[in-house]
ZAMARVEX-686588 format. One record per atom (N, C-alpha, C): residue in one letter; chain; atom name; x, y, z. Coordinates in steps of 0.2 Angstrom, whole numbers. Layout:
<atoms>
<atom A A CA <X Y Z>> ...
</atoms>
This chain:
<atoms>
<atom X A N <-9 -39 -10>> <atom X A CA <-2 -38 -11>> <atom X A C <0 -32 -6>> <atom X A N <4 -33 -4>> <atom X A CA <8 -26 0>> <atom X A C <15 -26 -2>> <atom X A N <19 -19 -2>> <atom X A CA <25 -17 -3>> <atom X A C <25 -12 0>> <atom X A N <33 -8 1>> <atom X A CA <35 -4 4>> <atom X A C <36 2 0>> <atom X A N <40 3 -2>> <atom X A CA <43 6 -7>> <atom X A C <41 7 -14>> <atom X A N <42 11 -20>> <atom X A CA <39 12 -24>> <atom X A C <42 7 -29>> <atom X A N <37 3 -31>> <atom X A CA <41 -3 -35>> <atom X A C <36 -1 -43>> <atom X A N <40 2 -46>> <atom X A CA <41 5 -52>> <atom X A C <44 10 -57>> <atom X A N <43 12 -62>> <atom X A CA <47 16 -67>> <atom X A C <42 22 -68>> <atom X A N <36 22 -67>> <atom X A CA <31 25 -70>> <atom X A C <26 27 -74>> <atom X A N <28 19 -77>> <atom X A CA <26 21 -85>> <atom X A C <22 13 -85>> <atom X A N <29 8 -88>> <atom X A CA <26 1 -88>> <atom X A C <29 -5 -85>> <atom X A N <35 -1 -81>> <atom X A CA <37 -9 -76>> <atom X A C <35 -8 -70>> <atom X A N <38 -14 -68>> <atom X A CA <34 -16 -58>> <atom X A C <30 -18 -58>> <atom X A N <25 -15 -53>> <atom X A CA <18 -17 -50>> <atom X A C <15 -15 -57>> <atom X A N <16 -12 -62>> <atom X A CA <10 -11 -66>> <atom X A C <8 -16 -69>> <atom X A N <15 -23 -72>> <atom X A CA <12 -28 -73>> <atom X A C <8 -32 -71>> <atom X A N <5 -32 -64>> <atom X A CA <1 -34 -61>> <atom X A C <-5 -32 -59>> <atom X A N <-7 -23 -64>> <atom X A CA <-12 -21 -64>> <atom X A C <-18 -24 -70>> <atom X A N <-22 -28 -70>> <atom X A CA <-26 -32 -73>> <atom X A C <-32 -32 -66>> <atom X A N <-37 -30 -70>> <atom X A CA <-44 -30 -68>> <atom X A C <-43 -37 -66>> <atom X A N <-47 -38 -59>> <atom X A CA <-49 -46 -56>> <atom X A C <-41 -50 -54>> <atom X A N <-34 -47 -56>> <atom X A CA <-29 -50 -53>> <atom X A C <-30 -50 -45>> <atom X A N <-29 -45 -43>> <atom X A CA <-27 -42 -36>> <atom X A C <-33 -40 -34>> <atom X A N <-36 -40 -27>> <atom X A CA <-42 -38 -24>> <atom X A C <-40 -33 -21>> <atom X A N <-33 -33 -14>> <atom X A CA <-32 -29 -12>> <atom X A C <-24 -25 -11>> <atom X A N <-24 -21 -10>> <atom X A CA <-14 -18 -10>> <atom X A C <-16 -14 -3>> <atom X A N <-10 -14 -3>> <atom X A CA <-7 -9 5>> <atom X A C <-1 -10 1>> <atom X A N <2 0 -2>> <atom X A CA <7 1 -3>> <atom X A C <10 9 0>> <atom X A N <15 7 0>> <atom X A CA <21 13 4>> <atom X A C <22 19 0>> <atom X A N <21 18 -7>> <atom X A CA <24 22 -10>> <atom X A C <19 21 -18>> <atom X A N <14 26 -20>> <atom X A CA <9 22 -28>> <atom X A C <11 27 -34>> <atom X A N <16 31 -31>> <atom X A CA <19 38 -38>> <atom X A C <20 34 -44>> <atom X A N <24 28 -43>> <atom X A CA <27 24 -47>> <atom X A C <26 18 -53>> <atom X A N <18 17 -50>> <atom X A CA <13 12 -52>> <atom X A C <9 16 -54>> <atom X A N <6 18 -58>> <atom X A CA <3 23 -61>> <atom X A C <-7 20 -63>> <atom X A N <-4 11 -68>> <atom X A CA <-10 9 -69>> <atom X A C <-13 4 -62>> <atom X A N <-9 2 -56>> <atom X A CA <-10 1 -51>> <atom X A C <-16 7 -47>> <atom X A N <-12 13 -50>> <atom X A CA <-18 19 -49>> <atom X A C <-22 18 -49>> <atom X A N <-25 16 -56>> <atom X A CA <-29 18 -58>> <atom X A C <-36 13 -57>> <atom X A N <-32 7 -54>> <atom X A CA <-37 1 -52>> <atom X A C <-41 3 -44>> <atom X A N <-34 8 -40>> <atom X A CA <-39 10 -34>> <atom X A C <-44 18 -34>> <atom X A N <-41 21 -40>> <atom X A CA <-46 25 -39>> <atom X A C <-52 25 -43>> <atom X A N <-53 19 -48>> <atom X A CA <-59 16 -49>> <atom X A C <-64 12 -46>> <atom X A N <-60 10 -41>> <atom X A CA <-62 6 -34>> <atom X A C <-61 -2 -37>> <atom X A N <-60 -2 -39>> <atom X A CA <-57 -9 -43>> <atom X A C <-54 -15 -40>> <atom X A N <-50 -11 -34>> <atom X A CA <-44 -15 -28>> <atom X A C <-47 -10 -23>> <atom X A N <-46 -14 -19>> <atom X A CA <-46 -10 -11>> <atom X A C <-39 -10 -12>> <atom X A N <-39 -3 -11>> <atom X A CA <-30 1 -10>> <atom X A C <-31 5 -3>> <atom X A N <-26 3 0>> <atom X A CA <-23 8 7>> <atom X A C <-15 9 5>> <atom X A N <-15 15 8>> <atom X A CA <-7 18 6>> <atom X A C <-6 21 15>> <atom X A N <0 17 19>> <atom X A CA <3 18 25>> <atom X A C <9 19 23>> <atom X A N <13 21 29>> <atom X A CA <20 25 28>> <atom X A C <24 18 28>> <atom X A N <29 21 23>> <atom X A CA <35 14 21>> <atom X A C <39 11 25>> <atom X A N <40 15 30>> <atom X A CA <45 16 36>> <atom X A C <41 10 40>> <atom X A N <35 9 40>> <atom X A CA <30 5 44>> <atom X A C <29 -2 43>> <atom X A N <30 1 37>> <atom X A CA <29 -5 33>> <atom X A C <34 -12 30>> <atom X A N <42 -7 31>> <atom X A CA <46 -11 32>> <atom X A C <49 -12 41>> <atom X A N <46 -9 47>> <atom X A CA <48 -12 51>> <atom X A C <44 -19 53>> <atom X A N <37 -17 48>> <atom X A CA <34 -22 48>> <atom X A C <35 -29 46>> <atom X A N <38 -29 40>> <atom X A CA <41 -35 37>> <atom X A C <49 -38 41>> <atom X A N <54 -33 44>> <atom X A CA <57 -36 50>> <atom X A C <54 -40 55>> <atom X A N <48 -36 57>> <atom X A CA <44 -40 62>> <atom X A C <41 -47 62>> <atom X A N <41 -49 55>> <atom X A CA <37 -54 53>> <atom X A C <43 -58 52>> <atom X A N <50 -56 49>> <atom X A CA <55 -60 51>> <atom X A C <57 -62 57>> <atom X A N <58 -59 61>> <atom X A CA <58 -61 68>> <atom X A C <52 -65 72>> <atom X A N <48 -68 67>> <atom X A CA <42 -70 70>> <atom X A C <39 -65 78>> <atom X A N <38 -60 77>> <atom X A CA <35 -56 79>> <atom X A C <26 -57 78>> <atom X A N <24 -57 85>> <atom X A CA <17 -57 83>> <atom X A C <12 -53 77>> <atom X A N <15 -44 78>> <atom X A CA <11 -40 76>> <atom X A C <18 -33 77>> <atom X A N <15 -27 72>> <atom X A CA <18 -21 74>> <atom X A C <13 -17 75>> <atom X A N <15 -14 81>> <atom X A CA <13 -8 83>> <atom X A C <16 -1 84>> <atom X A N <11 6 82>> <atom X A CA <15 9 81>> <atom X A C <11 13 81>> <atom X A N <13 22 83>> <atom X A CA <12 28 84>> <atom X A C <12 30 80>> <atom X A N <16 30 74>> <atom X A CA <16 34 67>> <atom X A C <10 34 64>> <atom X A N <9 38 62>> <atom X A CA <2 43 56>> <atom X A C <-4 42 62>> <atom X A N <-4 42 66>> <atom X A CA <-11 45 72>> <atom X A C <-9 52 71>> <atom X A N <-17 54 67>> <atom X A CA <-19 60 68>> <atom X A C <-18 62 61>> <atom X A N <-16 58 57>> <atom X A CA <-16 60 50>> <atom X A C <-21 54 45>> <atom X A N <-21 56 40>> <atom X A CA <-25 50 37>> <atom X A C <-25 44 37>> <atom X A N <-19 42 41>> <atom X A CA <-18 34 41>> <atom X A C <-20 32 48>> <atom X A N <-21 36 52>> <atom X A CA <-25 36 59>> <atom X A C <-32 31 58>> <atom X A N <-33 25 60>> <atom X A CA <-37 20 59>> <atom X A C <-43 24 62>> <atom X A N <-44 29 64>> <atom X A CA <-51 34 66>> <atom X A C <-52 38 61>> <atom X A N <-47 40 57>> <atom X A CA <-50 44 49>> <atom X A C <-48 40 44>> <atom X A N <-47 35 42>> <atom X A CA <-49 31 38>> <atom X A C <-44 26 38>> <atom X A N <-38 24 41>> <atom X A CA <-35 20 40>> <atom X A C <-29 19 34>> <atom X A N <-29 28 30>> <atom X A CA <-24 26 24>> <atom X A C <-29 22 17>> <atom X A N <-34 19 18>> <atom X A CA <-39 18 14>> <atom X A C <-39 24 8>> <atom X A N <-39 23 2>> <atom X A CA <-38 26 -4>> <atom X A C <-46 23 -7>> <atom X A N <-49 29 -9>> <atom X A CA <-55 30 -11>> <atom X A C <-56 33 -19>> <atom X A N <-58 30 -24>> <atom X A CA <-59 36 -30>> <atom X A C <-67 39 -31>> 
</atoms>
């Protein structure tokens, strides 16, 4: 699953509804303050979770509207989403 923005309340709606062990393998989310039991599936390692910038993440969905091959982009080199220091890969 991937998402941009924070899709939830922080408690019990959104993506939390779709936190269930063995639902979901993997998320790439833009924003996880709001998914709380989403959390708690990637810092148990339960989901492979990666967290990239939202901005990225919805040009990237433009992109794919456009049938655009691919996005590429400058942003987060040299911070944690830098595919040399882990990619934005969320670890517990």
């Amino acid at each position: 699953m991937i998402y941009a923005a924070g899709q939830g309340d922080g408690d019990q709606r959104g993506l939390n509804h779709l936190a269930h062990e063995g639902l979901l393998k993997r998320v790439i989310g833009g924003y996880w303050a709001l998914a709380p039991k989403l959390q708690q599936l990637a810092m148990e390692n339960k989901i492979l979770a990666y967290n990239l910038p939202q901005g990225v993440i919805s040009h990237m969905y433009r992109d794919i509207a456009a049938h655009k091959p691919r996005t590429i982009t400058a942003v987060g080199l040299g911070t944690f989403v830098d595919p040399r220091l882990g990619g934005g890969k969320m670890i517990g």
